[in-house]
Backbone as CSV, one residue per row, in Angstrom:
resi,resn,N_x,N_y,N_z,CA_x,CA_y,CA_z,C_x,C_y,C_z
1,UNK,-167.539,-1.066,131.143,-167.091,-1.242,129.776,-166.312,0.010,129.349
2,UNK,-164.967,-0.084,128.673,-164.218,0.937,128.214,-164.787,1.270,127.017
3,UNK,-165.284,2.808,126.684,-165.786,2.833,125.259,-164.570,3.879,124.781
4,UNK,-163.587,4.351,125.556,-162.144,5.277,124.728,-161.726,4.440,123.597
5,UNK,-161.629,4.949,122.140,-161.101,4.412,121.645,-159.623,3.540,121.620
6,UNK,-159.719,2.779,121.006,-158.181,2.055,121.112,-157.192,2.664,120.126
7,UNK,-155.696,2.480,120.492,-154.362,3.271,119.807,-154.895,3.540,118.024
8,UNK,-155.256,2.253,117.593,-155.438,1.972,116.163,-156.852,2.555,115.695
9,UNK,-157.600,2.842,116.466,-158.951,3.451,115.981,-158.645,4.967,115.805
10,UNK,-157.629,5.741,116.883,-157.825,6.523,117.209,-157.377,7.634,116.066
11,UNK,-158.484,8.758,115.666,-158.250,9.356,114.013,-157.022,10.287,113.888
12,UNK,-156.633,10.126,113.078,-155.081,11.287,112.967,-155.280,12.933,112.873
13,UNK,-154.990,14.026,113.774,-154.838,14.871,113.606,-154.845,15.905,112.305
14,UNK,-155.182,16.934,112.313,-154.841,18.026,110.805,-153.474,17.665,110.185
15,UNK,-152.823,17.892,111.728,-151.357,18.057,112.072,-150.574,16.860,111.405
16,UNK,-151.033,15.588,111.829,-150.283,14.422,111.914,-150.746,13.802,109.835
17,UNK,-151.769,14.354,109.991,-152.458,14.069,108.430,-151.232,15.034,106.993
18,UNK,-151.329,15.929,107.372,-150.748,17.503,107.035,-149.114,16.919,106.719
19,UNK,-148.232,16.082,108.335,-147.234,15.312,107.923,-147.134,14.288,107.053
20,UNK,-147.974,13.736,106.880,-147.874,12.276,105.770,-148.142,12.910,104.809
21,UNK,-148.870,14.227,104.225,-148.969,14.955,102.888,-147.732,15.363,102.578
22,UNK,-146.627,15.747,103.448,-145.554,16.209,103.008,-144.297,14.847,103.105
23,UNK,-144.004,14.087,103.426,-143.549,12.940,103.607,-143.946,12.358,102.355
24,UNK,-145.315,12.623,101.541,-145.309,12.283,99.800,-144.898,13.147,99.401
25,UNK,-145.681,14.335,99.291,-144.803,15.649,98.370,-143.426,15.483,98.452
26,UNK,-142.196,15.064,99.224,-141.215,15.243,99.597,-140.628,14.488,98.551
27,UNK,-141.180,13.197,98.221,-141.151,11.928,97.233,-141.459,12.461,95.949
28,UNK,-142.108,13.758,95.695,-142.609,14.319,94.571,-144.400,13.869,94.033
29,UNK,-144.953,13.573,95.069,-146.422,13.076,95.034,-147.282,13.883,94.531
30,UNK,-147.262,14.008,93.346,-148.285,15.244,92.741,-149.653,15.459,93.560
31,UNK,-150.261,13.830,93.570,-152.022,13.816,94.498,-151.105,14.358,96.116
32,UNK,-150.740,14.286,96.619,-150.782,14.608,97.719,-150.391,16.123,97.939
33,UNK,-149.772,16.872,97.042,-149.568,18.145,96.613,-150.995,18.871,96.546
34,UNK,-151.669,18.293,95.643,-152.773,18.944,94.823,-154.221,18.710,96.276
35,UNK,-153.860,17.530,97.153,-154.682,18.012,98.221,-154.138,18.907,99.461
36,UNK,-152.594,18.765,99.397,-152.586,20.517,100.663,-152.795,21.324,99.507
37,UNK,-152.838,21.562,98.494,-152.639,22.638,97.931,-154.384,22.844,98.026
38,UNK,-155.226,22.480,98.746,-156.832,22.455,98.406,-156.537,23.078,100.158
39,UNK,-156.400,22.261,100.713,-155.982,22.339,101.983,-155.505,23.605,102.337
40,UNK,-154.745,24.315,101.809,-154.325,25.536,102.117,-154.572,26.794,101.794
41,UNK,-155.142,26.692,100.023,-155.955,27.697,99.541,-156.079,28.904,99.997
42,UNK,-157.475,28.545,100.380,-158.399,29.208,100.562,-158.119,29.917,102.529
43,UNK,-157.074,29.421,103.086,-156.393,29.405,104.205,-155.534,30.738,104.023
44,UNK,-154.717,30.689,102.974,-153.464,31.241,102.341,-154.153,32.638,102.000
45,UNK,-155.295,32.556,101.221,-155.782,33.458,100.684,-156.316,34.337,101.580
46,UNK,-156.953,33.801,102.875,-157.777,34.755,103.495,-156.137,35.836,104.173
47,UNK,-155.388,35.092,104.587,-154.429,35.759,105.395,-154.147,36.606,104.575
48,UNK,-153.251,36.250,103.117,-152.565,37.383,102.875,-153.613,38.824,102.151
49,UNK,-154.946,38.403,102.443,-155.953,39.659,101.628,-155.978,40.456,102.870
50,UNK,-155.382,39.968,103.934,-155.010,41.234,105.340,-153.868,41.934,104.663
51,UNK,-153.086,41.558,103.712,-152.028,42.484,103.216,-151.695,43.540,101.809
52,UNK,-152.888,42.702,100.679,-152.645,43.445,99.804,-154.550,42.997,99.082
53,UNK,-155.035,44.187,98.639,-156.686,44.058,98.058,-155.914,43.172,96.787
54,UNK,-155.333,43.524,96.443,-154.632,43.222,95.085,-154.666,41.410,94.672
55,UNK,-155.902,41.105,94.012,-155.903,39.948,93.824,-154.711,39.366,93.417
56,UNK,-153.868,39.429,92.077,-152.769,38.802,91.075,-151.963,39.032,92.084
57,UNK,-151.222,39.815,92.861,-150.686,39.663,94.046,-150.609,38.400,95.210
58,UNK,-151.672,38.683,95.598,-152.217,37.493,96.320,-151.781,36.317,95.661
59,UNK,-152.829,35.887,94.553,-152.672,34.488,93.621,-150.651,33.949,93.702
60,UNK,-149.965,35.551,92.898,-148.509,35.231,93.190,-148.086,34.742,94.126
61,UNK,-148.204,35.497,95.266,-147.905,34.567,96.849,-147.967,33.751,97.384
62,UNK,-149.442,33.139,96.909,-150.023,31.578,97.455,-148.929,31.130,96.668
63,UNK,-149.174,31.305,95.136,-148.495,30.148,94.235,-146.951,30.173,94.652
64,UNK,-145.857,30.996,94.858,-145.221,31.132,95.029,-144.617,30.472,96.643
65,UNK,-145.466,30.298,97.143,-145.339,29.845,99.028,-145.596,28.256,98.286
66,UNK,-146.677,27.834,97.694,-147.072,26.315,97.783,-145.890,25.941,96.896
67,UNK,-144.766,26.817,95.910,-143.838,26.245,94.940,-142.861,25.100,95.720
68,UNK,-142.894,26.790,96.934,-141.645,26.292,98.013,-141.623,25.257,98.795
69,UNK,-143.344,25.263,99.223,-143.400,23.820,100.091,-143.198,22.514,99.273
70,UNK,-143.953,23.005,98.023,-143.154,21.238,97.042,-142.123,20.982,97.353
71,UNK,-140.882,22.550,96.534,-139.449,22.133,96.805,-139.196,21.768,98.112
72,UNK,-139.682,22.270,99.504,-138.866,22.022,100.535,-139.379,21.417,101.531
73,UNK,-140.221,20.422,100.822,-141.468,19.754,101.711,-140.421,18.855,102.406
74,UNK,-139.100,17.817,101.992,-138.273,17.057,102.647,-137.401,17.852,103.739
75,UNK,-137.588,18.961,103.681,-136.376,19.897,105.034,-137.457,19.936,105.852
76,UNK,-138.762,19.762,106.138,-139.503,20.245,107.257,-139.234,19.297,107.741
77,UNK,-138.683,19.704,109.480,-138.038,18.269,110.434,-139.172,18.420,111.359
78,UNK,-140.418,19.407,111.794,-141.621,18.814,112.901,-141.138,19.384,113.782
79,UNK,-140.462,21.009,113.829,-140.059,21.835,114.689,-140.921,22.282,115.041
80,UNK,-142.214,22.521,114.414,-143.923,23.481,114.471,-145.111,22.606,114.170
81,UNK,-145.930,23.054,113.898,-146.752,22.565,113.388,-146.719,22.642,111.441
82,UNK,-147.343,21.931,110.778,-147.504,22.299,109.531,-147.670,23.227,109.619
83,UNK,-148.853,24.035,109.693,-149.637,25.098,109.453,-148.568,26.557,109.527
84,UNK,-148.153,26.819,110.880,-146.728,27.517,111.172,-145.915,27.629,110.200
85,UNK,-145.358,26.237,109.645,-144.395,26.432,108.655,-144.602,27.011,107.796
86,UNK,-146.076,26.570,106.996,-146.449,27.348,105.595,-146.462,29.051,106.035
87,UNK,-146.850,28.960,106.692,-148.074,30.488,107.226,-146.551,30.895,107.318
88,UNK,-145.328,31.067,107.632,-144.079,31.076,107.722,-143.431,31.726,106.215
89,UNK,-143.745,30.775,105.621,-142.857,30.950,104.080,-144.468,31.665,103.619
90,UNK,-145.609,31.911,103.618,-146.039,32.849,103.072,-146.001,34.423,103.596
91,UNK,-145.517,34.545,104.723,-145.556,35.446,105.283,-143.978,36.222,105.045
92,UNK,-142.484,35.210,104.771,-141.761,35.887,103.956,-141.751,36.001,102.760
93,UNK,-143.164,35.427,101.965,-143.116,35.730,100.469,-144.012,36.963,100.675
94,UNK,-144.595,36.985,101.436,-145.738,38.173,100.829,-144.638,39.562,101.300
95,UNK,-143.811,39.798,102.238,-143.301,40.769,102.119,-142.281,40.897,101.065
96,UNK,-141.602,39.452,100.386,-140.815,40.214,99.543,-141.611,40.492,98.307
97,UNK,-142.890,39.893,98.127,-143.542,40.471,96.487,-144.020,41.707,96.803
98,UNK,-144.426,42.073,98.077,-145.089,43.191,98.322,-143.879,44.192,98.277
99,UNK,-142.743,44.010,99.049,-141.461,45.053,98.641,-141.441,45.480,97.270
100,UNK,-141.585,44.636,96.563,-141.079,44.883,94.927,-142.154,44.604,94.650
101,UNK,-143.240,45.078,94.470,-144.548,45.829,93.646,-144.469,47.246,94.185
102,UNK,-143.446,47.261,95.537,-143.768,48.718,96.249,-145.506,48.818,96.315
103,UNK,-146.237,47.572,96.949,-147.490,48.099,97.103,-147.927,48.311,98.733
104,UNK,-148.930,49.049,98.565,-150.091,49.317,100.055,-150.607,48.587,100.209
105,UNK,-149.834,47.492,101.250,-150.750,46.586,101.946,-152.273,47.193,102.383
106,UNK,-153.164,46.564,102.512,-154.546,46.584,102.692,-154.809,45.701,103.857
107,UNK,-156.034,46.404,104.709,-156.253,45.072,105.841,-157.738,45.012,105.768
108,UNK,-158.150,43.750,105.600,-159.710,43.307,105.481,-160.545,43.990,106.173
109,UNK,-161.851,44.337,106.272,-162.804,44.974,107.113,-162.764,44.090,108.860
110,UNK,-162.188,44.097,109.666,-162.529,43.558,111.054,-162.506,44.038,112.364
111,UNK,-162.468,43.453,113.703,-162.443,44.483,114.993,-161.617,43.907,115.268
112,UNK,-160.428,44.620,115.961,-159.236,43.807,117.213,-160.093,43.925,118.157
113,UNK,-159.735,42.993,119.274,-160.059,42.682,120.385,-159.525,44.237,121.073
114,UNK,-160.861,44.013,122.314,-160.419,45.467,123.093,-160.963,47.178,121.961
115,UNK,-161.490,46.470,121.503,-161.957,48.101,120.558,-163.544,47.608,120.841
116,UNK,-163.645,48.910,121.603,-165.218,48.987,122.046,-165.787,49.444,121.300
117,UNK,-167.138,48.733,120.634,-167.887,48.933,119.189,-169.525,49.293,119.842
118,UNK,-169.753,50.374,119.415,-171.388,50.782,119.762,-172.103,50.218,118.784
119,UNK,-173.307,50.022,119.587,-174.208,48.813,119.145,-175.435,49.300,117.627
120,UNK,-174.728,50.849,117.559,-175.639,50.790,116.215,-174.605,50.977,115.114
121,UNK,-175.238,50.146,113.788,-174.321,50.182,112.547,-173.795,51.047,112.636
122,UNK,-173.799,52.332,112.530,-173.130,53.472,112.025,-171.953,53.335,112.677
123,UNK,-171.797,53.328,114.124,-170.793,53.444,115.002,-169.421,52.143,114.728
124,UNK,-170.885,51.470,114.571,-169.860,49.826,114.100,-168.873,50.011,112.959
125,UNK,-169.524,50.625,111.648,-168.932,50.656,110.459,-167.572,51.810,110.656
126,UNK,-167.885,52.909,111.429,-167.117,54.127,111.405,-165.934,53.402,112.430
127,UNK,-166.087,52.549,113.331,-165.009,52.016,114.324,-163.777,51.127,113.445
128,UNK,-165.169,50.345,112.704,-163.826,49.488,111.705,-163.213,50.329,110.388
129,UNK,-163.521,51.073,109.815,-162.968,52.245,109.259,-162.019,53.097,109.570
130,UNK,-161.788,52.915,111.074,-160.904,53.792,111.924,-159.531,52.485,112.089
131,UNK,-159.946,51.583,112.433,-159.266,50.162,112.874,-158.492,50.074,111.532
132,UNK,-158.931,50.013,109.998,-158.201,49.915,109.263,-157.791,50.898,109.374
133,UNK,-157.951,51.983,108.799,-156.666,52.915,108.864,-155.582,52.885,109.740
134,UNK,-156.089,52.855,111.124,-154.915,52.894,112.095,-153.887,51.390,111.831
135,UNK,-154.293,50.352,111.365,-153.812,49.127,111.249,-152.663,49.782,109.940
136,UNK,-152.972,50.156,108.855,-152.560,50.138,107.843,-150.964,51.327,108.103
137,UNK,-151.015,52.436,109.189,-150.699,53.184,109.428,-149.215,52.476,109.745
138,UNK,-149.546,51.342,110.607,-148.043,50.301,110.908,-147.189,50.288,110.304
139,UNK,-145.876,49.739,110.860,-145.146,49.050,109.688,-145.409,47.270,109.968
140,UNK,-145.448,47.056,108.354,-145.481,45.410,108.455,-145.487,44.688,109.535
141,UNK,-144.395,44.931,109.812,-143.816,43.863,111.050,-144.673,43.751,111.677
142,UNK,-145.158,45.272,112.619,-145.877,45.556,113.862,-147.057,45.030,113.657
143,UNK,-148.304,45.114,112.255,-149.371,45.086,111.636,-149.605,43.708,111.557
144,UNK,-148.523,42.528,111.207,-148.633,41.656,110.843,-148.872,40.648,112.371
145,UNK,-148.028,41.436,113.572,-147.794,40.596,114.738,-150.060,40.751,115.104
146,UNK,-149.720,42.056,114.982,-151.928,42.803,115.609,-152.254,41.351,114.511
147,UNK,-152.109,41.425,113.555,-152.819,40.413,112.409,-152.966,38.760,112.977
148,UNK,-151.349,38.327,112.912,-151.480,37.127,113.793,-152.060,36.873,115.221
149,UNK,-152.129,37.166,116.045,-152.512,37.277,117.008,-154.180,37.358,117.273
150,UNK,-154.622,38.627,116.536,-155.980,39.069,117.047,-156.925,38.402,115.858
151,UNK,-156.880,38.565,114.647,-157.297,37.935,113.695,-157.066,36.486,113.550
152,UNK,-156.059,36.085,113.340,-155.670,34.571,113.300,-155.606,33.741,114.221
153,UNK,-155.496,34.137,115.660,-155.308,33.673,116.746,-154.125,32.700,117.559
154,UNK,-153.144,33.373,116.903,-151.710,32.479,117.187,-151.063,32.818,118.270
155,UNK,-150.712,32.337,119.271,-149.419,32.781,120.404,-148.290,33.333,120.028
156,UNK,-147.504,33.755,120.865,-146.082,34.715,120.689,-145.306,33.788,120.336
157,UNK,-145.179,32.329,120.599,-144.348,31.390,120.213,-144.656,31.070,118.938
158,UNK,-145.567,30.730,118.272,-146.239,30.415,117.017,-145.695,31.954,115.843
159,UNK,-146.143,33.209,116.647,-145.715,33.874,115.870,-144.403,34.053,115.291
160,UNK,-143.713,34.119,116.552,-142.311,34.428,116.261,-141.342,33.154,115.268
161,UNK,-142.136,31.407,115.352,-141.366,30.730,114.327,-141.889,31.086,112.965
162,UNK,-143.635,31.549,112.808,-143.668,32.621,111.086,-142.978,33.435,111.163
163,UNK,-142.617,34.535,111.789,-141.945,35.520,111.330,-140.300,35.509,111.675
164,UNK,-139.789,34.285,112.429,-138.394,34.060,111.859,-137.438,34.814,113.229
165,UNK,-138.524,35.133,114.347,-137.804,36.182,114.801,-137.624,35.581,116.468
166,UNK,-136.890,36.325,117.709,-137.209,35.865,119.108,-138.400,35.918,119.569
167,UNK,-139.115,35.703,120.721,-140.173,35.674,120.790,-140.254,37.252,121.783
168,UNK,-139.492,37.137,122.195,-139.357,39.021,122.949,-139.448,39.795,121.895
169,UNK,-138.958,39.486,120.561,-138.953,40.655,118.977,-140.440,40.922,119.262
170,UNK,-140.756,39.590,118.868,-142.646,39.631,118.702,-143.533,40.588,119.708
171,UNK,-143.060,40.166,121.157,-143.712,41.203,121.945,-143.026,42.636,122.052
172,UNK,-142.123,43.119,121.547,-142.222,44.470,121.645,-142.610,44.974,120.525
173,UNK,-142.917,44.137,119.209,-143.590,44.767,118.099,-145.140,44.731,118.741
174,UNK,-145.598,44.067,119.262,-146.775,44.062,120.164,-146.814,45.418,120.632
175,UNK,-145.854,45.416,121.739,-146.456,46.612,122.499,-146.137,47.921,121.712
176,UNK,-145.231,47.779,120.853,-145.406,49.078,119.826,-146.089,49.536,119.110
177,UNK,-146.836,47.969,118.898,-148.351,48.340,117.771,-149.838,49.048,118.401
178,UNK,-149.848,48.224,119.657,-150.839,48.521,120.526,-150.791,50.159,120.781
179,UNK,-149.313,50.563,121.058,-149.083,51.745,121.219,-149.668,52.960,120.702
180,UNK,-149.012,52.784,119.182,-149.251,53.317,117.931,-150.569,53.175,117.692
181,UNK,-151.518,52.144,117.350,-152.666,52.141,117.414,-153.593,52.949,118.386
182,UNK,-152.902,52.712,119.677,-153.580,53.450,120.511,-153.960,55.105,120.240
183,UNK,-152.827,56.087,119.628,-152.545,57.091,119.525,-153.334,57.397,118.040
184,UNK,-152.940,56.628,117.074,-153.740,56.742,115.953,-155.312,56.695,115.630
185,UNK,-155.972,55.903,116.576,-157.329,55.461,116.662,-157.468,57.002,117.356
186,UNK,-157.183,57.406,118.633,-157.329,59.009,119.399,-157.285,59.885,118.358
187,UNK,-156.479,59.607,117.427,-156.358,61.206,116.364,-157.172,61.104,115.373
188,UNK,-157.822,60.021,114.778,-158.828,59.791,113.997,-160.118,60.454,114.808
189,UNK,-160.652,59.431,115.938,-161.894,60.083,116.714,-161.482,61.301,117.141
190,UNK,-160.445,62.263,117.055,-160.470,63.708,117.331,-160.750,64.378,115.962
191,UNK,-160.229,63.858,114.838,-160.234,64.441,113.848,-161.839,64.134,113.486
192,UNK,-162.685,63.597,113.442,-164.175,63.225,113.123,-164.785,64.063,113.828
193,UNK,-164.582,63.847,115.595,-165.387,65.124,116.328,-165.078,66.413,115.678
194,UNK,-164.015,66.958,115.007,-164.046,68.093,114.730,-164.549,68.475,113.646
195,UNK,-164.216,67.497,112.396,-165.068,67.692,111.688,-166.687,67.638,111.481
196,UNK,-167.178,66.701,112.271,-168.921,66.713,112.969,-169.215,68.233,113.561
197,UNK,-167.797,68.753,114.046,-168.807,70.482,114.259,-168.868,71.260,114.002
């Protein structure tokens, strides 16, 4: 007995769901607006609080990214995924509100991958203390690629259609960040040992 579902049973994707929300919005579908806009939230929000503590900031950006997807919900042709696209237009809104507030991006309390964390609090807390700073130390670009990637978990292809760029851009902001990080995290734990003696 075949128990795989059949073509017509079979449930629609984030992805494929995410398209028929914008295929109404596109029509001007307020309900179908007001559920990506639920849909994305709290999505929207966590990312860009990797860029600025600054709540009213934030709030601007979401609102300002979900304006655009209303207006330009009919130009998305299914080059990416939904998700890409938005994460896309919030990621060139948050640098241009953040340009013109002239503010200090901020990056949430977390660990990149590859940062060896000792197993008692203290060490834990003082590692991610070090991780932000050295994160924050970036420029955007570089900060944002460590961000997508290690935090968000996106590929070099995924990244590079948010940030607009080749996908070789993406990896040498990679290996520049890693770089830089590398060197910055060393001068922090030198600067602590010295001050500890």
């Amino acid at each position: 007995m075949d128990l795989r579902p059949k073509p017509e049973q079979r449930q629609p994707t984030s992805n494929e769901h995410e398209l028929r929300l914008l295929g109404h919005i596109a029509r001007q579908d307020r309900d179908a607006f007001r559920e990506l806009y639920f849909l994305y939230h709290r999505r929207l929000s966590r990312f860009i609080s990797r860029l600025t503590s600054r709540r009213d900031l934030a709030e601007e950006i979401i609102n300002d990214t979900l304006w655009i997807v209303w207006k330009k919900a009919g130009d998305f042709r299914g080059a990416s995924q939904v998700s890409t696209w938005i994460l896309g237009i919030a990621y060139r809104q948050s640098l241009t509100t953040l340009r013109r507030a002239n503010a200090h991006p901020t990056v949430e309390e977390s660990e990149a991958r590859g940062i060896a964390v000792a197993e008692d609090s203290y060490a834990i807390d003082e590692t991610r203390e070090w991780l932000k700073h050295a994160l924050i130390s970036l420029p955007i670009e570089q900060r944002m690629v460590i961000e997508f990637t290690y935090f968000l978990g996106h590929s070099c292809e995924e990244i590079a259609m948010i940030m607009g760029c080749p996908v070789n851009t993406v990896k040498t902001r990679m290996f520049y960040a890693r770089r830089k990080l590398r060197t910055a995290l060393a001068q922090l734990a030198d600067g602590d040992r010295a001050n500890g003696e």
